[in-house]
C-alpha positions in Angstrom: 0.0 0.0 0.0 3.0 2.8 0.7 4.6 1.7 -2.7 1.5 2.4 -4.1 0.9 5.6 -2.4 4.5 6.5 -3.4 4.5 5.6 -7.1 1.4 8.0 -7.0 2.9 10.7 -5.5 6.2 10.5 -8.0 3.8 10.4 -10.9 1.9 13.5 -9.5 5.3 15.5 -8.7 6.3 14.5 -12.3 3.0 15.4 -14.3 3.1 18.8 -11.8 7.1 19.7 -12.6 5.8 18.7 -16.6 3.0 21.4 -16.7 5.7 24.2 -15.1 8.1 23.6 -17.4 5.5 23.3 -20.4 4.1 27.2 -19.3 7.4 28.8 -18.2 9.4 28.2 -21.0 7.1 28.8 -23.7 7.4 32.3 -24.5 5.1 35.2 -26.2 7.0 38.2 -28.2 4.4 40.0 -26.3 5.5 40.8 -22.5 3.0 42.3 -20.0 4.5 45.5 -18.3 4.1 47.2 -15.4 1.5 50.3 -16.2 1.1 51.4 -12.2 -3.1 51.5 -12.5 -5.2 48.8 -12.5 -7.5 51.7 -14.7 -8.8 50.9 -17.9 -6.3 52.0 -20.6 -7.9 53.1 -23.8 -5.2 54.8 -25.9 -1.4 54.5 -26.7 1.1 56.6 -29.4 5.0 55.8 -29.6 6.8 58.8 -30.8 9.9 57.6 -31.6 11.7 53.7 -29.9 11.7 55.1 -26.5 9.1 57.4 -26.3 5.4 56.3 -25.8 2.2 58.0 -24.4 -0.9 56.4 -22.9 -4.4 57.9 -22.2 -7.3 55.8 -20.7 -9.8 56.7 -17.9 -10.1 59.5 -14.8 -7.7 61.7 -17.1 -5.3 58.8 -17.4 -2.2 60.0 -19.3 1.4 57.5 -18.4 4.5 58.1 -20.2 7.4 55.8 -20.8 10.6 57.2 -22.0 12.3 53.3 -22.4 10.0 51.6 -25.1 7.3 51.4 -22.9 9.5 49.2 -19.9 8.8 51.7 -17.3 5.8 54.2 -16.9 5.4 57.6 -15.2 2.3 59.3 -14.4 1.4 62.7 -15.8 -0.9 65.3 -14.4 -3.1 66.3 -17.1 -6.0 68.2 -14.7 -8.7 66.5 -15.8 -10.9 63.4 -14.7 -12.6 63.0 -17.9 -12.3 60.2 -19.8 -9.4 60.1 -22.7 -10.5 58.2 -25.5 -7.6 58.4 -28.3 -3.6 59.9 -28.2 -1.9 60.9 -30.7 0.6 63.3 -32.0 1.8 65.0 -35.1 5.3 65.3 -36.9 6.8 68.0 -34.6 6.3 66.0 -31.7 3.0 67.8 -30.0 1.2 65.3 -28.3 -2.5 65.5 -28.3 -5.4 63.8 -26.3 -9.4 63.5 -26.8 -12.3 62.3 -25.1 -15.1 62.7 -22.5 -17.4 65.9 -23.8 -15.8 67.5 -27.2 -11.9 67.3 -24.3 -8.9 67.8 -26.3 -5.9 68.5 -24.6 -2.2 69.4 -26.0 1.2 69.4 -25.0 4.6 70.6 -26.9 7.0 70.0 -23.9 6.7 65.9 -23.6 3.8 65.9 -21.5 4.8 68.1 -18.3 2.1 70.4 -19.2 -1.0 70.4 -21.1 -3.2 73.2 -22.5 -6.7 72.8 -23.2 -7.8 73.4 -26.4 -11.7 74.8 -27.6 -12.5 71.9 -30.0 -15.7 73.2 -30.7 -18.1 70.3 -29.8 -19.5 68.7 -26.6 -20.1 65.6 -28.2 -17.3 62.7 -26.8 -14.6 62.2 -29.6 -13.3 58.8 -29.9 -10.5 59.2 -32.4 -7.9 61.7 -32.9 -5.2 61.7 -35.9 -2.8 64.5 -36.7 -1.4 64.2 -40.3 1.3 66.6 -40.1 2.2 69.3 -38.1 -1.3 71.7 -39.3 -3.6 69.1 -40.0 -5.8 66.8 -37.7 -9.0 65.2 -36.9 -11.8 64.2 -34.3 -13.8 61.9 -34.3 -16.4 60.9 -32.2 -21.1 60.5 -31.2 -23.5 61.6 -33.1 -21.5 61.6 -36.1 -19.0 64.6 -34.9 -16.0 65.4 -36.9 -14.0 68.3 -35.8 -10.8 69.5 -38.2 -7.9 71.5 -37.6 -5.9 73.4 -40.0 -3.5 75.1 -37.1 -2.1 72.7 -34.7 -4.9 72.6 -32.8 -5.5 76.1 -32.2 -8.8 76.7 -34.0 -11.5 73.7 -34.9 -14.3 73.4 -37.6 -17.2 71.5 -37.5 -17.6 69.0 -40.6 -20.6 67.7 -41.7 -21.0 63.7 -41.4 -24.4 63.2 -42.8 -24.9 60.4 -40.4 -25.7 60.4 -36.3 -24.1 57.1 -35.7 -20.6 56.8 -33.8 -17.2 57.7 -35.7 -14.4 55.5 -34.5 -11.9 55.7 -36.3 -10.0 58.3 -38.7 -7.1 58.0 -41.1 -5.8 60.7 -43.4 -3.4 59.6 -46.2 -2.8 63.4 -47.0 -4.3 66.5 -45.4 -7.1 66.1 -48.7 -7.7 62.5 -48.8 -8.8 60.0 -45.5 -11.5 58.1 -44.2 -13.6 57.5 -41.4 -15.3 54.3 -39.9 -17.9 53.8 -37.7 -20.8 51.8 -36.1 -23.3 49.8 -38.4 -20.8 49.1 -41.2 -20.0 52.6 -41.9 -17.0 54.1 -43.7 -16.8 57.7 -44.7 -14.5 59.1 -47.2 -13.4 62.7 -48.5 -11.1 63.5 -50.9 -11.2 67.6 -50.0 -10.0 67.6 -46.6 -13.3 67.0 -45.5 -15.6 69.8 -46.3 -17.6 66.9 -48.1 -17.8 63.2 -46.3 -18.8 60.4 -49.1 -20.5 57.3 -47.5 -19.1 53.8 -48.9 -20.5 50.5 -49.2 -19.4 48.2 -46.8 -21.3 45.8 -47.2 -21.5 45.0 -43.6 -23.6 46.1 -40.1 -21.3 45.0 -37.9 -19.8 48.0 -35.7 -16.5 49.0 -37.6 -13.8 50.1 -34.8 -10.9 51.6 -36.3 -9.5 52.0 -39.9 -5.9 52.4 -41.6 -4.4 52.8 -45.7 -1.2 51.6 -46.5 -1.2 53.7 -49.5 -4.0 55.3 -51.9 -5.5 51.9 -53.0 -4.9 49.6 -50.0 -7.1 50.3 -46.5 -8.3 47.9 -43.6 -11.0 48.5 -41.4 -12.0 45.8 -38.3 -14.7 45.8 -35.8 -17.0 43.8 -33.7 -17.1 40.1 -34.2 -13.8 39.6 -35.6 -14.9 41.6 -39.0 -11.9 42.4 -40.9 -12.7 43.9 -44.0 -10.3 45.3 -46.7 -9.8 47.0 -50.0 -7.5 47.4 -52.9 -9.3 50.1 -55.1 -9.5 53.5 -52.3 -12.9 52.0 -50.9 -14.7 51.4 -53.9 -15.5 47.7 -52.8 -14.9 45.8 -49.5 -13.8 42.4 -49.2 -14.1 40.1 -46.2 -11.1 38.3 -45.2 -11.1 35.8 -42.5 -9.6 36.8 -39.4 -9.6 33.2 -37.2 -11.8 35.0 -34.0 -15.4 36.3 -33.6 -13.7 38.8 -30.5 -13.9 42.3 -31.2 -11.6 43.8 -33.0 -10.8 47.3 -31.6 -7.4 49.1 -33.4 -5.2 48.8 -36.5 -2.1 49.9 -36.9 0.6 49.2 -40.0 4.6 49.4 -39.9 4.5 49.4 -43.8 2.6 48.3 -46.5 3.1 44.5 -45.6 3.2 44.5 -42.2 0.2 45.4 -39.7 -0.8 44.1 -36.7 -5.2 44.7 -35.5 -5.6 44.1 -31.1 -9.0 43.2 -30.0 -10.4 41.1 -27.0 -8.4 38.5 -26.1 -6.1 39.0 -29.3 -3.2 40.4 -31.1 -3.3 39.4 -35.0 -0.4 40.0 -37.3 -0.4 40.3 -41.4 2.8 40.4 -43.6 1.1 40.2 -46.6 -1.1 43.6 -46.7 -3.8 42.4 -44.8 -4.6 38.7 -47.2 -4.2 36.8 -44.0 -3.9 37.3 -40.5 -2.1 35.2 -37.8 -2.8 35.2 -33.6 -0.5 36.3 -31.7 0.6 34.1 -28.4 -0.3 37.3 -25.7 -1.8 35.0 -23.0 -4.6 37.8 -22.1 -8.3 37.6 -22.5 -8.9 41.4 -21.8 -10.1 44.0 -24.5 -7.0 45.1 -26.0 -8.3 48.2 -27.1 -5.4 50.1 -28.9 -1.6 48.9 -30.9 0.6 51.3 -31.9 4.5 50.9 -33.2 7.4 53.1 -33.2 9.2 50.9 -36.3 8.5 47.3 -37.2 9.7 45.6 -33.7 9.0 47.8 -31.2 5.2 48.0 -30.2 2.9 48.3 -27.4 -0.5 47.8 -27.0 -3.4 48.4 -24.2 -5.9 47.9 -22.2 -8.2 46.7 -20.0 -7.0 46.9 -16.1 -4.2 48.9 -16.6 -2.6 46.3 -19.1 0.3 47.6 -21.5 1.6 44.8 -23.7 5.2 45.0 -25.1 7.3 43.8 -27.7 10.8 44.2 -29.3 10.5 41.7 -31.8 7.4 42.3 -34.0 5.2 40.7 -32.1 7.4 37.2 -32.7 8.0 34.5 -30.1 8.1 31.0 -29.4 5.0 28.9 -30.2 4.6 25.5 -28.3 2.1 24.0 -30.6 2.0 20.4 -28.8 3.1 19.0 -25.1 2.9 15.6 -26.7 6.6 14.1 -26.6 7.8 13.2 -30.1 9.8 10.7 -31.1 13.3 12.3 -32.2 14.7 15.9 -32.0 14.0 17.4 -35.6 14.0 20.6 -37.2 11.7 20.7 -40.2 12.3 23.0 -43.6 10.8 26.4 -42.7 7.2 27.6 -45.0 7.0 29.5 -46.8 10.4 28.9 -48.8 11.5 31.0 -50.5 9.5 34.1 -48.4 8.9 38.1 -48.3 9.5 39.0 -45.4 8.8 36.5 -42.9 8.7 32.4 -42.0 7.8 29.5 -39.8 10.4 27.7 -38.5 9.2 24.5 -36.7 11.3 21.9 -34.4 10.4 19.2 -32.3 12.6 18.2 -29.1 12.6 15.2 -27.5 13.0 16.2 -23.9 14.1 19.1 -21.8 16.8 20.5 -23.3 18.9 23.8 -24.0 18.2 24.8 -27.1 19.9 27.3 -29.6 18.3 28.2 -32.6 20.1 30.5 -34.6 20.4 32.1 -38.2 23.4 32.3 -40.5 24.1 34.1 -43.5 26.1 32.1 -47.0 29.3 33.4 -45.7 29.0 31.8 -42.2 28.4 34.4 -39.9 26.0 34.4 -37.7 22.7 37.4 -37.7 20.8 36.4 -35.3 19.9 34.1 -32.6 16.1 33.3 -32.5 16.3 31.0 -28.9 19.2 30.5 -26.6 17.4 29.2 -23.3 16.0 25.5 -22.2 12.7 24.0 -23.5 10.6 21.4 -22.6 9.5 18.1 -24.8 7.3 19.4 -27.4 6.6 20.9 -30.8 7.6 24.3 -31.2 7.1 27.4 -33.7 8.9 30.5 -34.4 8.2 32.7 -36.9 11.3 34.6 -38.4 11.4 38.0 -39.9 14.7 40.0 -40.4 13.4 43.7 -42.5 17.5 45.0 -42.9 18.8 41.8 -44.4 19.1 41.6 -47.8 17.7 39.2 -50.6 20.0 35.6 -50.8 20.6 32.3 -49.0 20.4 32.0 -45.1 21.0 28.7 -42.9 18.8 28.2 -39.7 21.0 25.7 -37.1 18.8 23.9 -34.3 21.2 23.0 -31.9 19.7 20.6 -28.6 21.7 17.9 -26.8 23.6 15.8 -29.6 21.1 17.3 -31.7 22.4 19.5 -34.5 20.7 20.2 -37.7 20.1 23.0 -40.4 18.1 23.6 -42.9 18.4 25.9 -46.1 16.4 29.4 -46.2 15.7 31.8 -49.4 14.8 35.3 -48.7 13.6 37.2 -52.0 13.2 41.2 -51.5 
């Protein structure tokens, strides 16, 4: 009977230590930080690799002045609610919400002025185009535009009473607008005249973004993703793998954007054709993404959640627990690829692993894992934007275990 009760007990420490090691060493490129307020967060801009603002509830502005590691708290004199932060190519940081509230600073957020936007209505989007130019959104179909920095505000006309979520300008003539019950706007005269667009959808549409004149994406509720290739002419839906909502877009270039929702974080790298989840390990509304360039990104939430990456969003994937048969590290798909690719590897026990990329010559250009794993099946995806077109080797290196495979990057 104590043999048996031992035996039990071995198993159960085993299966225990199994599960630990399963969860703490399979990582997300996504790291929560520290925010200091267990507030709802509803906003964040980076302004350059270091700098970042957030805005969210109560008046809610943090700033972080190391990529978004640390966060202080600024005192902006107001409890009302901040909706949307932004800023504009001189580095003016601006901030809307609560009751037609915009505020503005020009000295890095140690003070901020309050502007006369014109409207009591609650804006829910702000977007500066350049240094003139920028617009609120917000209920009741208000859209408020600035042709001074901020210092004077016109009211535009909508034509519709629902709620404008989102605003993107391309140029300080041509953006668009998106907003509940399938609604996108779009003017091509700075807005003195707002066209409405087919969607072809009700669902509420919660942000927008163009990669150039032809190319936009707009998301909402449900997991809608819709996007175009003709400047809003027609909408197509693309699959987007959830039915959370899908609350902010955000694009590093014209290949590369990433869309943060409930629960989610998905990443495209080919325009916006197909969207991959993000390992994050939240289920709270993510409600805005922003980057400073295409690896360094944060995005927000609720509870005072700020998520963080330095990599693109890219991390280690362990796609199975189930303990395979032989270390192996398969050829990486797509092959060739522009400008990213799954790499996959099984291991056959705990081990330390390095996984690392080399270029024809030999030299090493970067190491993708350098840590221990456990048993498993595992996926990385690799993206490298400053390396040129040619031939790269990726080594898996685990126990006895050494193996590469053969890569083609075409630009």
């Amino acid at each position: 009977m104590k043999l048996k009760i031992v035996l039990y007990l071995r198993n159960l420490i085993f299966v225990s230590c199994f599960l630990i090691a399963s969860n703490l060493f399979t990582q997300s490129g996504w790291e929560q930080q520290t925010s200091g307020t267990n507030q709802t967060l509803l906003g964040v801009v980076m302004t350059d690799v270091n700098t970042a603002y957030v805005c969210g509830v109560s008046g809610i502005i943090l700033r972080s002045t190391n990529g978004g590691s640390n966060w202080q708290m600024l005192t902006t004199g107001t409890a009302r609610f901040l909706r949307s932060i932004t800023y504009d190519n001189s580095n003016a940081v601006y901030a809307a919400g609560e009751l037609g509230f915009i505020i503005k600073s020009t000295n890095s957020g140690a003070n901020w002025m309050t502007l006369n936007s014109g409207s009591n209505n609650t804006f829910v989007n702000i977007s500066f185009y350049d240094a003139l130019f920028g617009t609120a959104v917000g209920l009741n179909g208000t859209i408020q535009r600035t042709t001074d920095g901020g210092n004077n505000w016109q009211t535009q006309i909508s034509g519709v009473n629902v709620e404008l979520t989102g605003v993107h300008f391309l140029n300080s003539a041509t953006g668009y607008i998106s907003g509940f019950g399938g609604l996108i706007l779009k003017s091509t005269n700075t807005g003195a005249n707002w066209n409405t667009l087919t969607s072809g959808v009700t669902n509420e549409l919660r942000a927008v973004y163009f990669t150039d004149a032809n190319t936009g994406i707009v998301c909402g509720i449900s997991g809608k993703i819709l996007r175009t290739t003709n400047s809003g002419i027609n909408w197509n839906s693309i699959s987007s793998g959830t039915g959370n909502g899908l609350y902010s877009v955000y694009f590093t270039n014209s290949s590369t954007g990433y869309i943060s929702g409930t629960g989610v974080i998905l990443k495209t790298t080919n325009g916006g054709v197909n969207w991959q989840n993000q390992v994050i390990n939240i289920t709270s509304d993510l409600y805005s993404i922003h980057f400073s360039n295409n690896e360094n990104g944060l995005s927000v939430g609720q509870n005072g959640i700020i998520l963080k990456t330095s990599s693109g969003g890219i991390g280690i994937n362990q796609i199975s627990t189930e303990v395979p048969e032989k270390f192996t590290l398969y050829q990486n798909y797509p092959n060739p690829f522009n400008p990213s690719t799954v790499i996959t590897f099984d291991l056959l026990k705990l081990s330390h692993v390095k996984l690392s990329i080399f270029d024809i010559s030999g030299k090493i250009v970067e190491k993708i894992v350098d840590e221990k794993l456990s048993a498993g099946k595992y996926n990385v995806e690799w993206a490298n934007s400053n390396l040129p077109s040619g031939i790269y080797f990726c080594r898996l290196e685990a126990e006895k275990y050494n193996s590469a495979i053969k890569m083609l990057l075409v630009k």
